[in-house]
C-alpha positions as CSV (number, residue, x, y, z in Angstrom):
1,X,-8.7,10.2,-43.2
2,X,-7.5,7.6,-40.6
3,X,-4.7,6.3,-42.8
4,X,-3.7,10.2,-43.3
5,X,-3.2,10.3,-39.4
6,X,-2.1,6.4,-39.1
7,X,-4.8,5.7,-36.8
8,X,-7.3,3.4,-37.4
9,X,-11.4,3.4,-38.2
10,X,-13.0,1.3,-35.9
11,X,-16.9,0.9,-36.3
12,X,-18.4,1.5,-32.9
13,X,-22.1,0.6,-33.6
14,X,-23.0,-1.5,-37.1
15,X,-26.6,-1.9,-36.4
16,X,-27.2,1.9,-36.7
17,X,-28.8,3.4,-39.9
18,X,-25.9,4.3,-41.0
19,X,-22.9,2.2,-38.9
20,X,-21.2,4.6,-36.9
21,X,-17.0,5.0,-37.0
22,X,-14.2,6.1,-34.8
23,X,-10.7,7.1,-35.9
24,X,-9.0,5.9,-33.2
25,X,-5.4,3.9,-32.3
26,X,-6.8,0.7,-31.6
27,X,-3.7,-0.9,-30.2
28,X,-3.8,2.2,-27.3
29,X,-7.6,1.5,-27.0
30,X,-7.0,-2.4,-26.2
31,X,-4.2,-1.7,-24.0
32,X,-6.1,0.4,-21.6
33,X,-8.8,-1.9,-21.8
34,X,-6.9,-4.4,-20.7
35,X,-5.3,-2.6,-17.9
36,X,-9.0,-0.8,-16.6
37,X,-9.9,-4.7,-16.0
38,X,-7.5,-5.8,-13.2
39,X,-8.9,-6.6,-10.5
40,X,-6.2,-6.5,-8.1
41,X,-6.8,-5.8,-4.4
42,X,-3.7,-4.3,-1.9
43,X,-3.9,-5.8,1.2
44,X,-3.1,-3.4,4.1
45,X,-2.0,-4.1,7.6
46,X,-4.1,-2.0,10.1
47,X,-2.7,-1.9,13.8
48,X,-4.6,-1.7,16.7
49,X,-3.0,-0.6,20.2
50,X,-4.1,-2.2,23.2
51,X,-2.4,-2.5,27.2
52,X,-2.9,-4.7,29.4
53,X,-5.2,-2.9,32.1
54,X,-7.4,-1.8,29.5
55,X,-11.0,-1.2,30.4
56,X,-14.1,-3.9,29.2
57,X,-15.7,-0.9,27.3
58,X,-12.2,0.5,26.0
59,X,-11.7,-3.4,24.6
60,X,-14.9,-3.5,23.0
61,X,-14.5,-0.7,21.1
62,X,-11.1,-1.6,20.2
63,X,-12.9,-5.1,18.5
64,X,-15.4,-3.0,16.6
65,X,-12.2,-1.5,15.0
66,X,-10.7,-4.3,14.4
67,X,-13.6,-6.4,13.4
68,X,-14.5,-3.0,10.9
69,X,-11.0,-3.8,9.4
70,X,-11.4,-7.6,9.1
71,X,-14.9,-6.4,7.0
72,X,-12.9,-4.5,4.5
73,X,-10.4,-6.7,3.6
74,X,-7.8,-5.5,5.7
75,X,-5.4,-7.6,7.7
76,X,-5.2,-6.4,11.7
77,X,-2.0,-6.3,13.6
78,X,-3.1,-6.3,17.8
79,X,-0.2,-4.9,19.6
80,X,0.2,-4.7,23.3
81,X,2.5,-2.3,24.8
82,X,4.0,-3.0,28.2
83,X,5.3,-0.5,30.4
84,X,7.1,-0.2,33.3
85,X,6.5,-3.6,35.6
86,X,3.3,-5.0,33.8
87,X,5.9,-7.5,31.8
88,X,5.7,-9.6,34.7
89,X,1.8,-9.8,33.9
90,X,2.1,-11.6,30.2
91,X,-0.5,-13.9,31.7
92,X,-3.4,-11.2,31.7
93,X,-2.4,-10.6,28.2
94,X,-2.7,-14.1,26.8
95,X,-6.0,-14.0,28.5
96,X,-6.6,-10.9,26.4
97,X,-5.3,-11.9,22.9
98,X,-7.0,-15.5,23.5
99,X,-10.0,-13.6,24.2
100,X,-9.8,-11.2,20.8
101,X,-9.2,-14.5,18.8
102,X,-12.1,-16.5,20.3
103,X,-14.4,-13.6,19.2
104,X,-13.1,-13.4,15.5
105,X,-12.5,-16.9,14.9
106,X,-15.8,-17.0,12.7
107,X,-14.7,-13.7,10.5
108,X,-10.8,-14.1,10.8
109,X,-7.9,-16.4,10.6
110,X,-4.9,-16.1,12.8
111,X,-2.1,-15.3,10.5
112,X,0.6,-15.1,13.4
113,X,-0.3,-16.3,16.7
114,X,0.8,-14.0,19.9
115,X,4.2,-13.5,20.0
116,X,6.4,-11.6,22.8
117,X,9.0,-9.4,21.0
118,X,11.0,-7.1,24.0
119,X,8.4,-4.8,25.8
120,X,5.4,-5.7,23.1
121,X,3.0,-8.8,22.0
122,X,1.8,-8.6,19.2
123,X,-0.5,-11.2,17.1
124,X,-1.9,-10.7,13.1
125,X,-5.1,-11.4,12.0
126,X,-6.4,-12.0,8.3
127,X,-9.9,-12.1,7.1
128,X,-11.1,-15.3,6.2
């Protein structure tokens, strides 16, 4: 029957009274075995939004998120916006981002240190 169908009779369990077959393609049946076993994780960049005059309990729930994305795997972009006249601050904000990498330097590696790009600061983080 499996050479009528050019397939092929694969014995699934010998050890049974009596063996047990399959018609199957066998060459199909490796393939997607082969491909159900990668085990190849995506990476994802999760960005977190912070300012400057931002609040202690409005920064510590802004960690959990970011420490939440350092658990799963994720890499986490910290941007901070500045608006108006607090780009004369940048100070307070290396405080900040200094801060943030002191408290996930045991979890974390810093993939891109702070960085001043026009009216934002940004800095990446990647799970160690």
């Amino acid at each position: 029957m499996a050479s009528e169908q050019d397939l092929d009779l694969v014995e699934v369990a010998p050890n049974t009274t009596p063996p047990v077959c399959k018609i199957m393609d066998y060459g199909k049946y490796r393939y997607q075995q082969s491909k159900k076993h990668t085990k190849q994780k995506t990476i994802v960049l999760k960005e977190v939004r912070v300012r400057p005059q931002i609040n202690e309990h409005d920064l510590q729930f802004k960690m959990k998120s970011i420490q939440k994305f350092l658990e799963q795997g994720n890499k986490a972009k910290v941007t901070m916006l500045f608006r108006g006249r607090e780009i004369v601050h940048t100070a307070n904000a290396k405080n900040l981002f200094t801060r943030i990498t002191e408290e996930f330097s045991n979890i974390s590696n810093i993939e891109q240190t702070f960085k001043i790009e026009g009216r934002r600061m940004t800095m990446v983080l990647a799970p160690k």
